[in-house]
C-alpha positions in Angstrom: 5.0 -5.3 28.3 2.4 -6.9 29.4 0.6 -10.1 27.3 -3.0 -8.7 27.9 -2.2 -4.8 26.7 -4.0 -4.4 23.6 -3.3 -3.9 19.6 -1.2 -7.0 19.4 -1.0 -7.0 15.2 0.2 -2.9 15.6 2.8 -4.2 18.4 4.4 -6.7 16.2 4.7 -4.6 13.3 6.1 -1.5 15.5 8.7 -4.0 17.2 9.3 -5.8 13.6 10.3 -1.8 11.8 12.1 -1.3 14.7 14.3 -4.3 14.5 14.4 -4.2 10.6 15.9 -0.5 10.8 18.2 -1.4 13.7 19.4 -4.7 12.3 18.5 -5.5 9.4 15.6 -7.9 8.0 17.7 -11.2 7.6 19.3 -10.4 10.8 16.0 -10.1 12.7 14.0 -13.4 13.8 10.8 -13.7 15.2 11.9 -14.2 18.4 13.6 -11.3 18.4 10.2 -9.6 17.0 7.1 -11.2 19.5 10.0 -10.3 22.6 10.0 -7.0 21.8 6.5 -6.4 21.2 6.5 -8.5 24.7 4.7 -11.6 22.8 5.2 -15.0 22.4 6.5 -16.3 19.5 3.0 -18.5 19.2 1.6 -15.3 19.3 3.6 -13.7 16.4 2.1 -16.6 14.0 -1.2 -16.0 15.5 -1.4 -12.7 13.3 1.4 -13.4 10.1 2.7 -16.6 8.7 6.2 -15.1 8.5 8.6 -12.1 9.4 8.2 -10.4 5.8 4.7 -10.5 6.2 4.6 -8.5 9.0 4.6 -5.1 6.6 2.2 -5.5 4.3 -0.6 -8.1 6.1 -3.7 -7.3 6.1 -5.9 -6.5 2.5 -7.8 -3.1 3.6 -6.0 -1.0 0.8 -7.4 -3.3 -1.9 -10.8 -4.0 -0.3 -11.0 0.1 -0.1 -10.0 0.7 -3.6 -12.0 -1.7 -5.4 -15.0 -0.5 -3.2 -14.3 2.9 -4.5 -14.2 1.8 -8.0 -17.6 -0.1 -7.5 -18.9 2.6 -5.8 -17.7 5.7 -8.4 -20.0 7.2 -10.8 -21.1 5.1 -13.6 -20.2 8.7 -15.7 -16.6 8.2 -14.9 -14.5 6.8 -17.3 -12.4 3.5 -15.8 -9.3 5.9 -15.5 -10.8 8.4 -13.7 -12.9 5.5 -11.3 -9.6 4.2 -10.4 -8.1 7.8 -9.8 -11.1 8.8 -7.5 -10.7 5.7 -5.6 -6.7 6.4 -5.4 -7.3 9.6 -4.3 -8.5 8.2 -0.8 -6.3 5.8 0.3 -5.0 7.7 2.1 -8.0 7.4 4.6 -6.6 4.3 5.6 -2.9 4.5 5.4 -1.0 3.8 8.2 0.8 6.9 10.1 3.5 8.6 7.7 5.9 8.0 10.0 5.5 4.6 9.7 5.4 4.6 6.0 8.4 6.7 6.0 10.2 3.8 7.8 9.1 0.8 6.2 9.3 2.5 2.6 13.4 2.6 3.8 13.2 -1.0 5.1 11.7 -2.4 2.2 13.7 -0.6 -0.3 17.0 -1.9 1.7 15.7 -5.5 1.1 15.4 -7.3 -1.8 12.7 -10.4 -0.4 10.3 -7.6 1.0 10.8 -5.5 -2.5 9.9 -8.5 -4.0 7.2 -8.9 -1.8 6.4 -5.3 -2.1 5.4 -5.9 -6.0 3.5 -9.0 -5.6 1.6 -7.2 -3.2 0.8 -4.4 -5.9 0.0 -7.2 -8.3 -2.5 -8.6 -6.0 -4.4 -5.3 -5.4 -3.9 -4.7 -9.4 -5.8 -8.1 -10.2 -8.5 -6.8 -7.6 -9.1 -3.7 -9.6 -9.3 -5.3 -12.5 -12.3 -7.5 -11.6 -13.5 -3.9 -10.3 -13.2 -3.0 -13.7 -14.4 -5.8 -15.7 -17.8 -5.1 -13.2 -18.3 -1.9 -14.3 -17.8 -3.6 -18.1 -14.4 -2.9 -19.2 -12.6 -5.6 -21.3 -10.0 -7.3 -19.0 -6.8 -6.3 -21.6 -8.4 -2.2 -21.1 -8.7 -2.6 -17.7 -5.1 -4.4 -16.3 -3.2 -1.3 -18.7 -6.1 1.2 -17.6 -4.4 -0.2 -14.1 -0.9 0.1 -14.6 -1.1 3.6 -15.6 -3.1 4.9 -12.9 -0.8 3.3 -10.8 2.5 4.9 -11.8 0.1 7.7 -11.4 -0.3 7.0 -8.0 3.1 6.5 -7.0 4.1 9.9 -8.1 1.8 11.0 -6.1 2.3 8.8 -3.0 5.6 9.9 -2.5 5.6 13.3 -2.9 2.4 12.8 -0.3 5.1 10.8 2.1 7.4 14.0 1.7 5.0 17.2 1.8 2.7 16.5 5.3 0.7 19.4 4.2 -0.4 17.8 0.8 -3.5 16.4 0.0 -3.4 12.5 -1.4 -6.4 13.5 -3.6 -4.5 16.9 -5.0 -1.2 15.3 -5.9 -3.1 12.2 -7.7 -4.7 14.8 -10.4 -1.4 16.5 -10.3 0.0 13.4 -11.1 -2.5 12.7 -13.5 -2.2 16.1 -15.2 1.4 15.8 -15.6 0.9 12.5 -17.5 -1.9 13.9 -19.6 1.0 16.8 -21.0 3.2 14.1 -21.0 1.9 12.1 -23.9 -0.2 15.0 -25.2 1.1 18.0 -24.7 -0.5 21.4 -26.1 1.0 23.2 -28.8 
């Protein structure tokens, strides 16, 4: 490939799944990654510090969910803030194929697991700034928080598997199912 064709940053982390499928993550340098995305390796460090953060750099999921909980109705309790705003991430997900794959990479791997939930941490101490703004105590809103995320990764997944499904449905469905959960009609 040429060094001038464009997308670099997409290029890296195409050639990076690619490598992490076919060989592995620890087997898998960043030579081997900025060659195959026909880079330098200069270039590689240009856009990530190191190989694991080549699947999960950049902050646009947390900058888009706590604009959505800023931006939901003051009506809305902070549950149903953070659902609404979890209900349209998917607007800047990356292709499902490519979550498909890396979901398989970095459940094969224990560093980019690891990396995986200190990710999630980071976007959960986001939202619970996002809360505190909208008033919440900060004890309400980091449990608040981890609810309505094991909310949403019920309903990420089953949106991973179903390509018809809606991100939006399957987070009240999600949501509904926890609400009969822990108080279920008689």
């Amino acid at each position: 490939m040429p060094r001038w064709e464009s997308d670099a940053q997409g290029r890296l982390e195409r050639a990076a799944l690619d490598l992490f499928e076919s060989q592995g993550f620890e087997r898998t340098s960043v030579a081997q990654i900025a060659r195959a995305a026909g880079l330098t390796e200069r270039s590689f460090y240009r856009y990530f510090p190191d190989k694991r953060e080549v699947l999960f750099a950049g902050d646009e999921l947390e900058a888009h969910l706590v604009a959505g909980v800023e931006a939901a109705d003051p009506g809305l309790t902070p549950f149903e803030a953070l659902l609404t705003a979890l209900g349209t991430a998917d607007e800047i997900f990356r292709p499902r194929d490519f979550l498909l794959r890396r979901v398989a990479v970095v459940a094969a791997n224990p560093a980019l697991a690891e990396r995986d939930l200190i990710k999630l941490a980071d976007i959960a101490d986001a939202l619970t700034g996002a809360l505190e703004r909208r008033g919440v105590e900060p004890g309400e809103a980091r449990f608040t928080i981890d609810v309505a995320i094991a909310v949403s990764r019920r309903a990420t997944s089953r949106w991973l598997a179903d390509p018809d499904a809606a991100l939006a449905d399957l987070i009240v469905q999600a949501a509904d199912e926890l609400r009969r959960a822990v108080a279920p009609t008689r």
